[in-house]
Backbone as a printed PyTorch tensor [residue, N CA C, xyz], in Angstrom:
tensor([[[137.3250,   4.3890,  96.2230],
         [138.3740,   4.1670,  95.2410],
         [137.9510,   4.7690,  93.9000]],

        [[138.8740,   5.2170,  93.7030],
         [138.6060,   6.2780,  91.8120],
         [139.3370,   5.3750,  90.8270]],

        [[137.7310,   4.8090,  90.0700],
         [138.3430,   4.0330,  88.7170],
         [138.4670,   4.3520,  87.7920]],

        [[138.2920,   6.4290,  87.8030],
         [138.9140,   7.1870,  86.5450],
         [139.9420,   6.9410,  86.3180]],

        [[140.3900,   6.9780,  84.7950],
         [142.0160,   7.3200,  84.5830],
         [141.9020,   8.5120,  83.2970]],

        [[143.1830,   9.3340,  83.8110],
         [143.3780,  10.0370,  83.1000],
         [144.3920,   9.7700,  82.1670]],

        [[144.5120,  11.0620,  81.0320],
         [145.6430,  11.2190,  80.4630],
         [146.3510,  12.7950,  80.3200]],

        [[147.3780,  12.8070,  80.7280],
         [148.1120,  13.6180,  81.0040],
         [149.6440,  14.6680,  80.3200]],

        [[149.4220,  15.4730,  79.7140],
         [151.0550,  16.1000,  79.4410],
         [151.8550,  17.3030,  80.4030]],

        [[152.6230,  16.4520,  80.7090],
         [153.9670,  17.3100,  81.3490],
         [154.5840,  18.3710,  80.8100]],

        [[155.2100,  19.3760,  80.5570],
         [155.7010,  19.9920,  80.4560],
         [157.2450,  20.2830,  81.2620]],

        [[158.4490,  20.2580,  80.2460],
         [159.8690,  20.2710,  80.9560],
         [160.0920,  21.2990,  81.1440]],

        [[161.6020,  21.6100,  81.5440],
         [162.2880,  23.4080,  81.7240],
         [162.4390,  23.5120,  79.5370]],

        [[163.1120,  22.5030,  78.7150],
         [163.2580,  22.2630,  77.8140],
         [162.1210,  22.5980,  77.2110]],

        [[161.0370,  22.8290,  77.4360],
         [159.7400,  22.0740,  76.5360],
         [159.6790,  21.4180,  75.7000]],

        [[159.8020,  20.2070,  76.6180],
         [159.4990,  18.6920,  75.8830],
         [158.0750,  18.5310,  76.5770]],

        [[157.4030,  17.9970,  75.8830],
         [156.0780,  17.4120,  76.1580],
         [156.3380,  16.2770,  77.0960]],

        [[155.9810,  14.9710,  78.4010],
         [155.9380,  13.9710,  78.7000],
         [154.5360,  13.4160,  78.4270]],

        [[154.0930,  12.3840,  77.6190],
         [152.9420,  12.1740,  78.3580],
         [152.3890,  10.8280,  79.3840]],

        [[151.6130,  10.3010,  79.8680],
         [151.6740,   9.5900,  80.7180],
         [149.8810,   9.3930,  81.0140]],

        [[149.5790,   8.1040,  81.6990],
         [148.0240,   7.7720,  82.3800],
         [148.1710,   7.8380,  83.7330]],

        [[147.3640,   7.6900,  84.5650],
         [146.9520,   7.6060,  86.1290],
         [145.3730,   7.4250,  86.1710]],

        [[145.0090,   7.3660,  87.4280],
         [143.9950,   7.5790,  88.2580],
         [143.9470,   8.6880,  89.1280]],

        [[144.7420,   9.5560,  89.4750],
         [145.0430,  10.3730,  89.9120],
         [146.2190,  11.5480,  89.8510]],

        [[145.4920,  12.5120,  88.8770],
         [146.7740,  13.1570,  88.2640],
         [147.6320,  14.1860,  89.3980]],

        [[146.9790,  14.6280,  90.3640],
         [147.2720,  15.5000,  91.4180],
         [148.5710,  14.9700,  91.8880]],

        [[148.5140,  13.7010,  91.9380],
         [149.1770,  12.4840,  92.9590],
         [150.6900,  12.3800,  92.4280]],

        [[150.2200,  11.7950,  91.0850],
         [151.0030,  11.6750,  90.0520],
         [152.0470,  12.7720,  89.5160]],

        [[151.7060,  13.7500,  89.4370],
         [152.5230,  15.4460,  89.1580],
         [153.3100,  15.4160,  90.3980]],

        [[152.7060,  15.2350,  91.2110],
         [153.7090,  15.5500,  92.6290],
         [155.0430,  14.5730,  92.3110]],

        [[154.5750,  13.3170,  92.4890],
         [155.5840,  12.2910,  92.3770],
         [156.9890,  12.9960,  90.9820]],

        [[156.4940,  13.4880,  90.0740],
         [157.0170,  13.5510,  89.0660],
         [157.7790,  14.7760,  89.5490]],

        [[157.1080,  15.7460,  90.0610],
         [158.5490,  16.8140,  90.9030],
         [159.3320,  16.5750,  91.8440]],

        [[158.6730,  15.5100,  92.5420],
         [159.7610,  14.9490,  93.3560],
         [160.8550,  14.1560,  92.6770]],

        [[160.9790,  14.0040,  92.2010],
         [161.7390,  12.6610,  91.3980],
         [161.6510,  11.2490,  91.4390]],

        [[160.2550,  11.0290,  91.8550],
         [159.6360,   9.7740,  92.2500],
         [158.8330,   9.0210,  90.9920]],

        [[158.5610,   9.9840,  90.6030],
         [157.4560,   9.6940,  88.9970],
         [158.9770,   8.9720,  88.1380]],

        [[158.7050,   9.1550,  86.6510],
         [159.2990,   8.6570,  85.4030],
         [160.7150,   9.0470,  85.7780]],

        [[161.4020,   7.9990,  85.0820],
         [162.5600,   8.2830,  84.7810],
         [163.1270,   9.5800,  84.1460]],

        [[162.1040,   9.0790,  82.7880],
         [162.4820,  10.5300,  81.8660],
         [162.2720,  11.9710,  82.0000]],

        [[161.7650,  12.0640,  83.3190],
         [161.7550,  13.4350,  83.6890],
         [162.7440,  14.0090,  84.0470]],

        [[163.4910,  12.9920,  85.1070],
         [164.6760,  13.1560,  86.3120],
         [165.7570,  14.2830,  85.9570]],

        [[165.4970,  15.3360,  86.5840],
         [166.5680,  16.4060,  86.0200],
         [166.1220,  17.8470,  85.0480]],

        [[164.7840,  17.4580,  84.7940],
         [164.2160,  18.2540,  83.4610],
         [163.5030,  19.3860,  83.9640]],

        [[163.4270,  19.3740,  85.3920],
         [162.7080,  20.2880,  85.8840],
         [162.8620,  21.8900,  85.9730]],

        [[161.9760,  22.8900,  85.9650],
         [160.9980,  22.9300,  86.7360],
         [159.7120,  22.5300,  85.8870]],

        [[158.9960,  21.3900,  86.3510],
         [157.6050,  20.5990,  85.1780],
         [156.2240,  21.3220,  85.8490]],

        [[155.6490,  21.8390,  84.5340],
         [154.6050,  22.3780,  84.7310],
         [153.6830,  20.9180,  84.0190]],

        [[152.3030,  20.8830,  84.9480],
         [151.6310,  20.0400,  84.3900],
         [150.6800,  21.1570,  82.9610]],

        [[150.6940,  20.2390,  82.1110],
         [150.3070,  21.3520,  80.7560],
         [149.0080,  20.8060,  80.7500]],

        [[148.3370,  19.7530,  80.7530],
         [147.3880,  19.2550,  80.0830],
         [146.9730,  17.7290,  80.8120]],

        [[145.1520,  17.9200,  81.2770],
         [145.0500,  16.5650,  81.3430],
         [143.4990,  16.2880,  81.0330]],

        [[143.4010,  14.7130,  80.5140],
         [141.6700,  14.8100,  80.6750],
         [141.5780,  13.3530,  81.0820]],

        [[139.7980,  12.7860,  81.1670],
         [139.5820,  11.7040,  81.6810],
         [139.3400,  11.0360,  80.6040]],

        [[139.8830,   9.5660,  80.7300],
         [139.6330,   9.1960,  79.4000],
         [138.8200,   7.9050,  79.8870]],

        [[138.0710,   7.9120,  80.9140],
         [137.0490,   7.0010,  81.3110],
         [137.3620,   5.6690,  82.7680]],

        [[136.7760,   4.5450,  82.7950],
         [137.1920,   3.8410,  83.6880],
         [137.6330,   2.6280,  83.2920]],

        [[138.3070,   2.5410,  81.8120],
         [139.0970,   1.4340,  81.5410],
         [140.7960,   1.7550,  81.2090]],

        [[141.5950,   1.2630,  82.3380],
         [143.0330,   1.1660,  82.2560],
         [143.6090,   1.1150,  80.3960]],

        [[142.8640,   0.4090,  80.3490],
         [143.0960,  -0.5200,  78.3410],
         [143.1200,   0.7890,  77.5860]],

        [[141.9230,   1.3200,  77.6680],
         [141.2620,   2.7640,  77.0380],
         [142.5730,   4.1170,  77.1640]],

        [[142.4500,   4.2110,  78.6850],
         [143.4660,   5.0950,  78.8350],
         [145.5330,   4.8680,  77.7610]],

        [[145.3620,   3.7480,  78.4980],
         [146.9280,   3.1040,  77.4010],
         [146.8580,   2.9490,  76.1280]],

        [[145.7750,   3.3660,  75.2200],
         [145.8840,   3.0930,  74.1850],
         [146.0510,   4.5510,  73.6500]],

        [[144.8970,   5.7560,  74.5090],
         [145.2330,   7.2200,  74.1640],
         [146.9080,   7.7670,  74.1380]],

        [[146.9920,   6.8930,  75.2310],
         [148.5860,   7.0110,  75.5850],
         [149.4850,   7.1690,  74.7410]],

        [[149.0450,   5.9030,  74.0180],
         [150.1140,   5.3850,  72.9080],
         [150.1130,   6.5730,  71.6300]],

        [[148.5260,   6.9580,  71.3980],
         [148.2240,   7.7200,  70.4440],
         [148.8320,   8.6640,  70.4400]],

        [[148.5780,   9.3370,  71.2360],
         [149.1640,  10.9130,  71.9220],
         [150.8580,  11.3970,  71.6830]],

        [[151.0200,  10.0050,  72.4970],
         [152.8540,   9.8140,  72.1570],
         [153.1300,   9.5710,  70.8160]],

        [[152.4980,   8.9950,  69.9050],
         [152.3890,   9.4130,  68.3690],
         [152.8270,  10.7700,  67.7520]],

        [[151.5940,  11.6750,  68.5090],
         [151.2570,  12.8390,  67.7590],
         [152.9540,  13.4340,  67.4320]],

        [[152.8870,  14.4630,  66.7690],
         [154.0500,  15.5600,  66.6220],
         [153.7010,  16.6340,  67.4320]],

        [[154.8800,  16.9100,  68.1680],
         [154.9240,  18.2180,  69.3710],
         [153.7890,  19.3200,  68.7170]],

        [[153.9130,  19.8540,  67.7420],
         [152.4330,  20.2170,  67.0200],
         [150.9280,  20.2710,  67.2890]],

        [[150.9360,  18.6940,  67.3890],
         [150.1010,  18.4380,  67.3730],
         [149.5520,  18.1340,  68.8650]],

        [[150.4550,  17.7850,  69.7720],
         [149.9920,  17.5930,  71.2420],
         [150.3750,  19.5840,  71.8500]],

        [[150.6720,  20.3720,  70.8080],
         [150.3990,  21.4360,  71.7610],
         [148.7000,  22.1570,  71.3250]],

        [[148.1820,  21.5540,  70.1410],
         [146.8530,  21.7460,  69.8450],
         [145.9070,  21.1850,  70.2760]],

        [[146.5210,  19.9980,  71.1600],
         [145.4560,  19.4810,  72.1550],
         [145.4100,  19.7030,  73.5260]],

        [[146.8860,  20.6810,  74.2660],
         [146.5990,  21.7110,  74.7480],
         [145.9330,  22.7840,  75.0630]],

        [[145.5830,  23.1070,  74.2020],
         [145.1490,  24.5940,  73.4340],
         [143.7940,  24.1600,  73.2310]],

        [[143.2260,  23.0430,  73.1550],
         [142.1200,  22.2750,  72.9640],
         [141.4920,  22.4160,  71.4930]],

        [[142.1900,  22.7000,  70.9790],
         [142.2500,  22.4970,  69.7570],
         [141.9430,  20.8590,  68.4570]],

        [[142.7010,  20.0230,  69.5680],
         [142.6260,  18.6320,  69.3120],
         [141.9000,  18.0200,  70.0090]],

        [[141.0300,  16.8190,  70.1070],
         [140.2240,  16.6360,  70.9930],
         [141.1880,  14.6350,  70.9640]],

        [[140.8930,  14.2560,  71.8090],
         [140.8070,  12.6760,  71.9480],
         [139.9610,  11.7870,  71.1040]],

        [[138.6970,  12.4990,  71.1040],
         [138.2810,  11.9340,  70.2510],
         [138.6200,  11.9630,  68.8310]],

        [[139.2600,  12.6410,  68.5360],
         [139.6170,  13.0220,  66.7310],
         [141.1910,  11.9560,  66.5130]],

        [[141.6330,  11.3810,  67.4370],
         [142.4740,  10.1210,  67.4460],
         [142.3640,   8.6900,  67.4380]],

        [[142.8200,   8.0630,  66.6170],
         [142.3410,   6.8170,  66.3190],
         [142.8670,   5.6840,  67.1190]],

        [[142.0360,   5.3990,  67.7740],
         [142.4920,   4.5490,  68.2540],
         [141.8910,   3.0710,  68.3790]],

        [[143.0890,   1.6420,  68.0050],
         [141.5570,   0.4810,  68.0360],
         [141.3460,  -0.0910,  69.7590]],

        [[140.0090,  -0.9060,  69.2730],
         [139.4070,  -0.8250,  70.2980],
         [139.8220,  -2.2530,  71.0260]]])
């Protein structure tokens, strides 16, 4: 069993950013082209996965990047794309 979780950005036909956590992002992307994943995808396709990293083996940890991320300005989550932005340079409490 994998007690990584990641964090993840989607990419729409629109380019809208989604972002989202898992344990398994492979798994997770699929679901999301199928139309099995998020709601807010449903229809937006064709979704390229843009971006993902590990953000360790606490669920808590991961949902809080989450939250951060979904913060940022489209800007700013395409510079953490680009790797430009790191996770760590986001504040997040603990």
């Amino acid at each position: 069993m994998n007690n990584d979780w990641y964090i993840y950005l989607v990419r729409t036909r629109l380019n809208t950013l989604y972002c989202g956590i898992t344990t398994d992002v492979e798994r997770r992307f699929k679901e999301h082209v199928s139309g099995e994943g998020a709601k807010a995808l449903k229809g937006k396709g064709p979704l390229t996965l843009a971006w993902s990293t590990k953000t360790g083996d606490s669920r808590s940890i991961a949902s809080k990047y989450e939250y951060a991320v979904k913060r940022l300005s489209k800007q700013k989550k395409e510079r953490l794309i680009l790797g430009q932005l790191t996770l760590s340079e986001l504040s997040i409490s603990n």
